[in-house]
N, C-alpha and C positions, 0 to 999 in steps of 0.2 A: 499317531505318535511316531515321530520317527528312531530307526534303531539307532546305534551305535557301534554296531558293527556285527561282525560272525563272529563267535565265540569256539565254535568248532566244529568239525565235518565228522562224520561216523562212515566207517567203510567195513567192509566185512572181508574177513581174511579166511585162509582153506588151513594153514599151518600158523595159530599167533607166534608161536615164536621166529619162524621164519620170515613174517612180516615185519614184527617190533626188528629183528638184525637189520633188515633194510633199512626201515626209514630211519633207523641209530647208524648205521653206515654210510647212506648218503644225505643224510641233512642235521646226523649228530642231535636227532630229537633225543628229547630230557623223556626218561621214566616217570612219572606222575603215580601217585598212590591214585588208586582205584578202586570205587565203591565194587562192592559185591551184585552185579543182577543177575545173578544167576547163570549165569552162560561166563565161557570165557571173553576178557574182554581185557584191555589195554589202554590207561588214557599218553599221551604220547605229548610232551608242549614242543613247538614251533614257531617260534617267535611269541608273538602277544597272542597265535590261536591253539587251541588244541585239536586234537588229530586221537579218534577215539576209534581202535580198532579192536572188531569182535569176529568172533566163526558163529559161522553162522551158512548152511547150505544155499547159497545167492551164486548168479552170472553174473558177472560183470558188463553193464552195458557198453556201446563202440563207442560212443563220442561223451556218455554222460562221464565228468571230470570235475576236479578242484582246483586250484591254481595256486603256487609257494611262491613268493618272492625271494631270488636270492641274488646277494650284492655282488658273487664273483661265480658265473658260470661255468668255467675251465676244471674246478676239482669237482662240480657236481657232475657235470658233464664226463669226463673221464670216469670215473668211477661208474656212472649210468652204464656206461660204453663197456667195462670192466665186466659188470653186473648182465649184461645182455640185454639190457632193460630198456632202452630206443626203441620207441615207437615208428616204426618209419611208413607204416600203413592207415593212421587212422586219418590221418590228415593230408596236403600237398607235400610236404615234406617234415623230418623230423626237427626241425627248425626253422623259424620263419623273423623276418622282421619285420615288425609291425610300425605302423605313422608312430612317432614319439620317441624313437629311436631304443625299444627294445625289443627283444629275443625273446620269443617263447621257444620253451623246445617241449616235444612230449615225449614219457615215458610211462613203465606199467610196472607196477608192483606184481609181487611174488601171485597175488591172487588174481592179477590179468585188472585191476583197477586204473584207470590212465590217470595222469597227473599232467598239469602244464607248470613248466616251473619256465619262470619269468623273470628276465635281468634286465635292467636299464643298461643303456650303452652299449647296445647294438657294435653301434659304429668303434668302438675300443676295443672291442673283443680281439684275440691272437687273429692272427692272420688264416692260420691252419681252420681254426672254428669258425669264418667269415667265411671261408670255400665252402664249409657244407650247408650255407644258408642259403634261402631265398626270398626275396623281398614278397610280401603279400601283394603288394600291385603289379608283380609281374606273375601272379598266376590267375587274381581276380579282379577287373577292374575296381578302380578307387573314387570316387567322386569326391567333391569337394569336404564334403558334410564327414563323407569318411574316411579322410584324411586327417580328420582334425580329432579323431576319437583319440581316445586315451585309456588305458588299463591305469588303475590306481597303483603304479609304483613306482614308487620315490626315489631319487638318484639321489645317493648317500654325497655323490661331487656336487651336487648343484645346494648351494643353501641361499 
C-alpha cells in the first residue's frame, strides 16, 4: 500500500521550552494540544506536518535531519543567523543550490538536532544570500541522472 505522506517527525529536546521558543520563533509553529505519555513532550503543526518534540536524554546525530519547506528564505534565514543556529560544518557549506533551482540551508536546534529547510528559487533569492551559496555541482560532480533529481518542493510562483 502506498502512503500518503509523513504526518510528523519526533525529535528530542534537553530544555522543551527552549526548543518549542525556537521552532515558534523561526517557523511561527502552532502549539497543538497534546496527549499525556508520560514524559514531557510538545506536539508542534508546520504546515500540513507535525513536529512532536519530547526530552528525553539522546545525542543528536551529524547528518541524521528532516527537511521544512519554506516559501521566503531571507526572514528564516536571518533569524537562524540571529539565533546562532547555521550550521556551517555538517555539510560543503551552509547553503547550497540544488538541480531545480532550490536552496537548502542547514541549521541545529537548541538540542544540537539539524534541520534542512528548503526554498524553491534559488536563482530569486537577495543578492546578499546568493554570495553565501554554492552550487552542489561545484563541489560534487553531477551526472546527468543527477541533475535531473528533484526535492518535492513546490514553487508557490509556478502554477
Amino acid at each position: 500500500m502506498r502512503t500518503s505522506g509523513i504526518n510528523h517527525v519526533s525529535i528530542h529536546a534537553d530544555d522543551l521550552d527552549e526548543s518549542v521558543r525556537f521552532y515558534v520563533a523561526l517557523f511561527e509553529a502552532e502549539l497543538l494540544d497534546t496527549p499525556n505519555f508520560g514524559l514531557q513532550v510538545q506536539w508542534l503543526g508546520l504546515g500540513d506536518t507535525q513536529l512532536h518534540v519530547f526530552v528525553r536524554d539522546a545525542k543528536p546525530q551529524s547528518h541524521h535531519h528532516f527537511g521544512l519547506t519554506v516559501e521566503d528564505l531571507e526572514p528564516v534565514y536571518r533569524k537562524a543567523e540571529e539565533l546562532g543556529a547555521l550550521d556551517r560544518d555538517s555539510h560543503a557549506n551552509h547553503i547550497i543550490e540544488l538541480p531545480g533551482d532550490v536552496a537548502q540551508t542547514y541549521i541545529r536546534d537548541p538540542a544540537g538536532n539539524l534541520l534542512e529547510i528548503d526554498t524553491p528559487g534559488a536563482s530569486r533569492l537577495p543578492d546578499w544570500l546568493r554570495a553565501q551559496m554554492i552550487r552542489l555541482d561545484s563541489v560534487y560532480p553531477q551526472d546527468e541522472v543527477n541533475r535531473r533529481a528533484r526535492l518535492y518542493v513546490k514553487d508557490p510562483t509556478v502554477h
